[in-house]
C-alpha positions as CSV (number, residue, x, y, z in Angstrom):
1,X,0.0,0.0,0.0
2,X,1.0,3.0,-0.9
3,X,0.2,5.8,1.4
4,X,0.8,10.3,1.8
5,X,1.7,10.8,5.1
6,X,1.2,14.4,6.4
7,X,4.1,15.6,8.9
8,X,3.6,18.1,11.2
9,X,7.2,17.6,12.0
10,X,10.4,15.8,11.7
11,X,10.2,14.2,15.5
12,X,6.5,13.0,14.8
13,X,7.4,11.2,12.1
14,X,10.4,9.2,12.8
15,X,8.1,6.2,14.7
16,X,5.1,6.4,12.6
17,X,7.2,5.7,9.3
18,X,9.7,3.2,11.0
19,X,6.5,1.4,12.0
20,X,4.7,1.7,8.6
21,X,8.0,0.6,6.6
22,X,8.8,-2.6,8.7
23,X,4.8,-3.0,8.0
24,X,5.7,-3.1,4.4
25,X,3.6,0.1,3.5
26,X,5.4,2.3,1.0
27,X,5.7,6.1,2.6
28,X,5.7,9.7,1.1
29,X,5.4,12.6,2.9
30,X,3.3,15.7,3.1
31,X,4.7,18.7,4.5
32,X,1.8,21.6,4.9
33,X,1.7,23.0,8.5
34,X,0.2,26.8,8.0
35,X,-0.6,26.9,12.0
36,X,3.0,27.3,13.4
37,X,4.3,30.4,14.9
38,X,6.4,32.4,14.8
39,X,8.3,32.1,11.0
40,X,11.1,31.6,13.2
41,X,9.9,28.7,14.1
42,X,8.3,27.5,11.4
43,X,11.6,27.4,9.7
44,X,13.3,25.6,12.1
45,X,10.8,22.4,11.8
46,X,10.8,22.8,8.3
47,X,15.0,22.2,8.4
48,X,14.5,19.9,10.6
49,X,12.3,17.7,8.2
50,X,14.9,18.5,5.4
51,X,17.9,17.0,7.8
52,X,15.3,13.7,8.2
53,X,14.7,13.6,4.3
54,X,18.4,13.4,3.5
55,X,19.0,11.3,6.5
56,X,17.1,8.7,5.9
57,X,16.4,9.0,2.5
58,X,12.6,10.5,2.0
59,X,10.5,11.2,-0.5
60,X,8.7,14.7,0.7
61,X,6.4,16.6,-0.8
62,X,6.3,20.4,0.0
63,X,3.4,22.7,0.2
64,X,5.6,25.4,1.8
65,X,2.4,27.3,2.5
66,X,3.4,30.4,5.8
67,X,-0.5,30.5,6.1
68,X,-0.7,32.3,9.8
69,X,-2.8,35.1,8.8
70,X,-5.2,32.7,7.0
71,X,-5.2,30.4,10.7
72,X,-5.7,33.5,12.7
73,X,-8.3,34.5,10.5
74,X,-10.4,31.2,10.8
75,X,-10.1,30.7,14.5
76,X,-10.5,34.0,15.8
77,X,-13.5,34.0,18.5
78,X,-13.1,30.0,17.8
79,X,-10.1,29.4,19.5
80,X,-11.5,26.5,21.6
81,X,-12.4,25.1,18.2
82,X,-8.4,25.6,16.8
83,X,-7.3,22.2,16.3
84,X,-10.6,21.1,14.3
85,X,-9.8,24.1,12.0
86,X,-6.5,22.8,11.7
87,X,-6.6,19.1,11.5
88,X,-9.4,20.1,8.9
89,X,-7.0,22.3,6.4
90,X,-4.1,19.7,6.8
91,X,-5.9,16.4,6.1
92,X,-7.6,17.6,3.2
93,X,-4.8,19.3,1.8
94,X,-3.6,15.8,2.2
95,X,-6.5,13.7,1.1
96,X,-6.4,16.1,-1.9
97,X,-3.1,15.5,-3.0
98,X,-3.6,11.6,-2.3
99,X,-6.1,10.9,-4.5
100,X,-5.0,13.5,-7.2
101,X,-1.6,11.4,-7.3
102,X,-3.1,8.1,-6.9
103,X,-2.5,6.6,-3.2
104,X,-4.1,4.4,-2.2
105,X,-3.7,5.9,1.4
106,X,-3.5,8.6,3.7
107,X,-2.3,9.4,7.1
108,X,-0.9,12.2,9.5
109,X,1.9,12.2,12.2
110,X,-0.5,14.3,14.5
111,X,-2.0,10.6,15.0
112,X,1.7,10.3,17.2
113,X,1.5,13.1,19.4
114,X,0.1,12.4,22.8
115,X,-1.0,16.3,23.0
116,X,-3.1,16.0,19.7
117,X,-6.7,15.3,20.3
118,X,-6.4,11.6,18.8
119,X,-10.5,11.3,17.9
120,X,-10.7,14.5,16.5
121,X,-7.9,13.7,14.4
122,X,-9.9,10.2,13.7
123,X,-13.1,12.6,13.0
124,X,-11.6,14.5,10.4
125,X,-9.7,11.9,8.7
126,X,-12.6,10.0,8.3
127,X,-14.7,12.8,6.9
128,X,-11.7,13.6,4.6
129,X,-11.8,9.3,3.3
130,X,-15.3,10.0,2.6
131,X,-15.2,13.2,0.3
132,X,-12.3,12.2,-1.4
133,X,-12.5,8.3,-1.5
134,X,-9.4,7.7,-0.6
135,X,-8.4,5.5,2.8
136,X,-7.9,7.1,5.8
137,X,-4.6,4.6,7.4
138,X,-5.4,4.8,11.1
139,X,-2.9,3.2,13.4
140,X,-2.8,4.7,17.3
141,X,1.1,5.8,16.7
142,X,1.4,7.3,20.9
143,X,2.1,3.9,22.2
144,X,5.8,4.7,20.4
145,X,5.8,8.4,22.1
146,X,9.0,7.5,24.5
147,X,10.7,5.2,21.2
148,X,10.0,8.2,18.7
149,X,11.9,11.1,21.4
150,X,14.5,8.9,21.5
151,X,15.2,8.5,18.0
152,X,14.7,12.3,17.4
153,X,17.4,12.6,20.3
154,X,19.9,10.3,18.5
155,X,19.6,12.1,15.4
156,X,19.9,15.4,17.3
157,X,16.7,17.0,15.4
158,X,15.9,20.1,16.0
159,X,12.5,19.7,19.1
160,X,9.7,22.1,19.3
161,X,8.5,23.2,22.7
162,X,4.8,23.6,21.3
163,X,1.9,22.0,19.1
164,X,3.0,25.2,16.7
165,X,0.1,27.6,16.8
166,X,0.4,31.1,18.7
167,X,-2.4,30.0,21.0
168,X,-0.3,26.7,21.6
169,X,2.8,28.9,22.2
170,X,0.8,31.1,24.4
171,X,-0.4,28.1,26.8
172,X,3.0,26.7,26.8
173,X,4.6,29.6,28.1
174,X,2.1,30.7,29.8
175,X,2.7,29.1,33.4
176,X,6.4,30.4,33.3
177,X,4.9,34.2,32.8
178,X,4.7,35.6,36.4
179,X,2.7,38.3,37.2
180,X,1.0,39.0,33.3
181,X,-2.5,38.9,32.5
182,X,-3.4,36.7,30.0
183,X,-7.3,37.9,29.1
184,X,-9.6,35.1,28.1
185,X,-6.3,32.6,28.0
């Protein structure tokens, strides 16, 4: 089977393509991530990707889309509702390009992050199967969350701090910001 894996990062994919390779399932990957913030940072996963891809030999596909004005402009007054919005744009991006270059799957690294919120993620890739009838590979990736930091610390990748969002940045940092007033946060 061959299947478009969407990578939200270079760490969150290092266990979910060792463990669909030794399954035998052929992997390509999908770089779109318009949510992170700042540039700064979005740059610095994006490298970090690139230093996988020539690692260990990848074949990525970039939509090198900077798209926070477009995020902020769809979750303001929603923010609750943020990661819907943004599982949404990825895995249809994804599902798009899938079926337009004729996989026979897709997937998304998010389903490895034990901060992600797993059925929502399952939600939306479903919804995404249906409207572009193409499969939606599900595999609960977290039980390799401790395997996958390790091998992200042996290849000395670059590690975010946050999901990638502002409001993720903001939530992260929060608790170490003494004494300011974070309104509605």
């Amino acid at each position: 089977m061959k299947t478009l894996l969407h990578i939200c990062c270079a760490n969150c994919a290092l266990y979910p393509i060792t463990t669909m390779t030794q399954r035998g399932i052929e992997v390509d990957g999908l770089w779109f991530n318009p949510n992170i913030h700042p540039l700064t940072e979005y740059m610095a996963r994006l490298d970090a990707l690139k230093t996988l891809q020539s690692a260990w030999n990848l074949n990525i596909h970039y939509n090198n889309h900077y798209g926070l004005v477009d995020f902020i402009r769809n979750v303001v007054n929603k923010e609750n509702d943020r990661c819907m919005y943004c599982y949404t744009v990825r895995l249809q991006d994804t599902a798009q390009k899938a079926r337009q270059d004729g996989y026979d799957a897709f997937s998304t690294t998010l389903l490895y992050s034990i901060y992600q919120r797993y059925d929502t993620i399952l939600e939306v890739g479903r919804l995404m199967q249906v409207s572009y009838d193409v499969e939606f590979y599900i595999e609960d990736f977290r039980k390799g969350w401790k395997e996958g930091i390790g091998m992200s610390k042996a290849l000395s990748l670059y590690r975010q701090k946050y999901c990638g969002c502002i409001y993720s940045e903001m939530e992260r940092y929060r608790k170490k910001a003494t004494g300011i007033v974070v309104p509605g946060g």
